[in-house]
C-alpha positions as a printed Julia matrix, in Angstrom:
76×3 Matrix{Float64}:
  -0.81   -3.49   -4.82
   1.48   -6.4    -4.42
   1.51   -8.0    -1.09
   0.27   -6.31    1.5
   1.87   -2.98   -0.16
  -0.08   -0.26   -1.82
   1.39    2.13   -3.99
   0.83    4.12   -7.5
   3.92    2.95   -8.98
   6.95    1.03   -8.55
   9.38    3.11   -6.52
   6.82    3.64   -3.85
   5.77    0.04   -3.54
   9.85   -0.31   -3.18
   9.63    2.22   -0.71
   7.26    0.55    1.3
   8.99   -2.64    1.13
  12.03   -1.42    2.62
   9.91    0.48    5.14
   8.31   -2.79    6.64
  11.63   -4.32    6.56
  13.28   -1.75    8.89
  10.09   -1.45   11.01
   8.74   -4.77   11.43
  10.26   -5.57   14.37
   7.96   -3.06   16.45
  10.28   -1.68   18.45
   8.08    1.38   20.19
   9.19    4.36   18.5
   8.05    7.52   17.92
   6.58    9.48   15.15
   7.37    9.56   11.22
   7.25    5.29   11.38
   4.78    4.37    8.32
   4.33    0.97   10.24
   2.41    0.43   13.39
   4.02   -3.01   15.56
   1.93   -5.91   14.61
   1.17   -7.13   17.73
  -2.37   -9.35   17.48
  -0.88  -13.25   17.52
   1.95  -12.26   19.89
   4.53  -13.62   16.75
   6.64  -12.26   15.02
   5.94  -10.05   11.77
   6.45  -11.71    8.7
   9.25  -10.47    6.23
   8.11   -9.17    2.98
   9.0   -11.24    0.09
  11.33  -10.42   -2.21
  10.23   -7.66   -5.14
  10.13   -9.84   -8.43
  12.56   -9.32  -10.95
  10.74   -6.62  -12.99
   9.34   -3.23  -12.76
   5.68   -3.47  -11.63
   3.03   -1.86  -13.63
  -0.04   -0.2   -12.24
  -3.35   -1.8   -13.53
  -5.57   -0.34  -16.07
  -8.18    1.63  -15.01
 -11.21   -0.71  -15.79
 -13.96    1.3   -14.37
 -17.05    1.39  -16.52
 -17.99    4.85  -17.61
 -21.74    5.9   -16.35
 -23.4     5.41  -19.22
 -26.06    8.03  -18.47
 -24.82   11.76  -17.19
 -26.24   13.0   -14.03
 -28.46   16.46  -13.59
 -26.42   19.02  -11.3
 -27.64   18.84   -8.18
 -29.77   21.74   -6.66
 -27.86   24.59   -5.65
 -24.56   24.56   -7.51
C-alpha cells in the first residue's frame, strides 16, 4: 500500500497512480474508469504524491502460523 494505493507490487501501485491522476477530476464517464468522482466535501480531489525514488517492496508476510492444526470439518 502506499498512499491511498493498493497493489501487489510496484508496477501496479504505478498503475494506479497514473490512474487517479487521469481520473481525479470526476468528469462523469462511463465504464472501465478504476476511480469513482470523489464528490463528499464538494472540493477538489487531491493529487497523488509523487512515487519515491525507488522501487517499492511488498511487506513480509508476518502472519503467525496456527500453532495447533484444525480437525476437517464434517462432511468433506
Amino acid at each position: 500500500m502506499w498512499w491511498n494505493f493498493v497493489g501487489r507490487d510496484h508496477d501496479e501501485i504505478v498503475r494506479a497512480r497514473a490512474d487517479w491522476e487521469e481520473q481525479r477530476e470526476g468528469h462523469d464517464r462511463g465504464e472501465g474508469f478504476r476511480f469513482d468522482p470523489v464528490r463528499a466535501d464538494g472540493g477538489a480531489a487531491l493529487p497523488a504524491p509523487d512515487l519515491p525514488n525507488a522501487r517499492l517492496r511488498a511487506r513480509p508476510d508476518t502472519a503467525v502460523p496456527d500453532p495447533a492444526p484444525r480437525p476437517p470439518a464434517e462432511g468433506r
